[in-house]
N, C-alpha and C positions, 0 to 999 in steps of 0.2 A: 926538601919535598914535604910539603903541610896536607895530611889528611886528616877528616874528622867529619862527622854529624852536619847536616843545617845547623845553624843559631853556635856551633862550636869558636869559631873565632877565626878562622884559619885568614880569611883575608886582613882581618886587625892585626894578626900575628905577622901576615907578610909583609904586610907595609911598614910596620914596626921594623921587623927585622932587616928590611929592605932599606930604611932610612938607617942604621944602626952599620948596615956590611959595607951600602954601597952596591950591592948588588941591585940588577933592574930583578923586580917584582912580574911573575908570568900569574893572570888570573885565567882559569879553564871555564868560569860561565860565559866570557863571549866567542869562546871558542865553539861552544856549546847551543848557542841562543843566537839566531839573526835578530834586527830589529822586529817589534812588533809582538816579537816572542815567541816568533816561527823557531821550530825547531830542528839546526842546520842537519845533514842525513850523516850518518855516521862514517863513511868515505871521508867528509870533507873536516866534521870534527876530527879525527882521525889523524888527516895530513894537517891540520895547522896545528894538534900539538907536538906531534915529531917535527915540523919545521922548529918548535919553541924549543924543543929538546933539545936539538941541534946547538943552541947557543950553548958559547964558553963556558956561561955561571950565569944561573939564575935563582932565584927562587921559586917554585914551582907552588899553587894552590889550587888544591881542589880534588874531587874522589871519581874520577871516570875510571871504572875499572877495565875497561880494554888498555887501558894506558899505563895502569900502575907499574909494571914492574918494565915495560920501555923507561921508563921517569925513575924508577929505582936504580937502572943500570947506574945510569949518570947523576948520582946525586949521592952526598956525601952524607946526609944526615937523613931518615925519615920521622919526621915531626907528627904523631898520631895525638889527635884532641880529642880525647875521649872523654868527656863533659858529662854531666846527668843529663837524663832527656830531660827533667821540668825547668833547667836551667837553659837548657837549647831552646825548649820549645817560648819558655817566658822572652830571651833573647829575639827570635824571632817574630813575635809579635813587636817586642819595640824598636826593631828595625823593618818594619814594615809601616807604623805608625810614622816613625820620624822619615821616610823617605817617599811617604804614599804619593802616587802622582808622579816623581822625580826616579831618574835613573841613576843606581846609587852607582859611587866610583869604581866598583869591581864585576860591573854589569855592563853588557852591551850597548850598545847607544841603543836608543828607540825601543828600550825594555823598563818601562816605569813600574814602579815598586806597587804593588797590589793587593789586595786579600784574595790571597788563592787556596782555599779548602782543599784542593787535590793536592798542594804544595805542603801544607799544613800534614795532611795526611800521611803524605810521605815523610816527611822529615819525625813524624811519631812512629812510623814505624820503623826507622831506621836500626832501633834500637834493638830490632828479631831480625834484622836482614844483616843492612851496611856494616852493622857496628860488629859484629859476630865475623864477617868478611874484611874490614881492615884488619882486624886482632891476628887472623886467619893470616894473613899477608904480613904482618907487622913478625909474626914468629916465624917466618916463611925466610926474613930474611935478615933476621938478627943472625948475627956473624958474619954476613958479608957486609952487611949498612950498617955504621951506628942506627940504634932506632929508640927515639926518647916515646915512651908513652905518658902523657898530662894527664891529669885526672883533676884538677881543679882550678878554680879561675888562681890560688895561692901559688898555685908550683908553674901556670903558664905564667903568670906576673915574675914572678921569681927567675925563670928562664930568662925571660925577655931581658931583665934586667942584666943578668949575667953576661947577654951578649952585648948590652948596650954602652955595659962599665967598662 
C-alpha cells in the first residue's frame, strides 16, 4: 500500500514495483474521477475500491482516507512517500507539462492532464493537512504493518532497487 503527497511518486513506485513482484498494480484516481473529470460520489468511490481490496495481492496507490485502514487491513507493507513539498510541487508541474492535453496512465480515461490552480493548491498544502494525517496513520499502525517511511528520491531509489535485485 503507497501513500504519499501529489508529485511524491507513488504511481512510478507502483508500476515499478508492479513490474519487479508481478503483482497487478490498483491506481485510486480512476476510482476517484469519472471521465471528464467528474467527480465519482463517494458511495460509488467507496465500493470500487473495497471491490479492489478484495483481490488476493495487489499493489494498492493512492491517499483516500475513508479507505486507508480497510487497504491497511490487507496489505503487507505500508509504503509512506513523504517527499519535500518543493520537490512534489516542481514534480508536479513537470508532469503536467509532459502529459498536458493527454490522459496520463494512472488516470481515468477522458481526464486529460491540465493546469489546475485548485489542484496546485492542494497538493501545497498538503504539507499542514495530508502529510501530518498519513504520519498520523502511519504511527497508528506500525506494529501490526510493516511501515517503510521514504524521505527522499535516494532511499525511494534505493528501495526500488532492493526489491527489483
Amino acid at each position: 500500500m503507497i501513500i504519499g503527497g501529489p508529485g511524491s511518486g507513488k504511481s512510478t513506485v507502483a508500476r515499478r514495483l508492479g513490474k519487479a513482484t508481478g503483482l497487478p498494480v490498483v491506481h485510486i484516481d480512476p476510482m476517484f474521477w469519472a471521465p471528464g473529470w467528474v467527480q465519482r460520489s463517494v458511495d460509488e468511490t467507496y465500493a470500487m475500491i473495497e471491490q479492489a481490496v478484495r483481490g488476493p495481492a495487489w499493489i494498492f496507490e493512492g491517499n483516500n482516507t475513508l479507505t486507508l485502514a480497510m487497504r491497511a487491513e490487507r496489505a503487507d507493507l505500508i509504503l509512506f512517500l513523504d517527499l519535500p513539498r518543493r520537490l512534489r510541487m516542481w514534480r508536479l508541474v513537470k508532469r503536467t507539462l509532459r502529459y498536458l492535453g493527454r490522459t496520463r496512465p494512472d488516470m481515468a480515461p477522458g481526464c486529460p492532464e491540465r493546469f489546475d490552480i485548485a489542484f496546485f493548491r492542494f497538493a501545497w498544502a498538503y504539507e499542514d493537512g495530508g502529510r501530518l494525517r498519513a504520519r498520523a496513520f502511519c504511527t497508528q499502525w506500525q506494529g501490526r504493518r510493516e511501515v517503510l517511511r521514504l524521505t527522499s528520491p535516494e532511499a525511494v531509489e534505493a528501495f526500488l532497487k532492493s526489491c527489483e535485485g
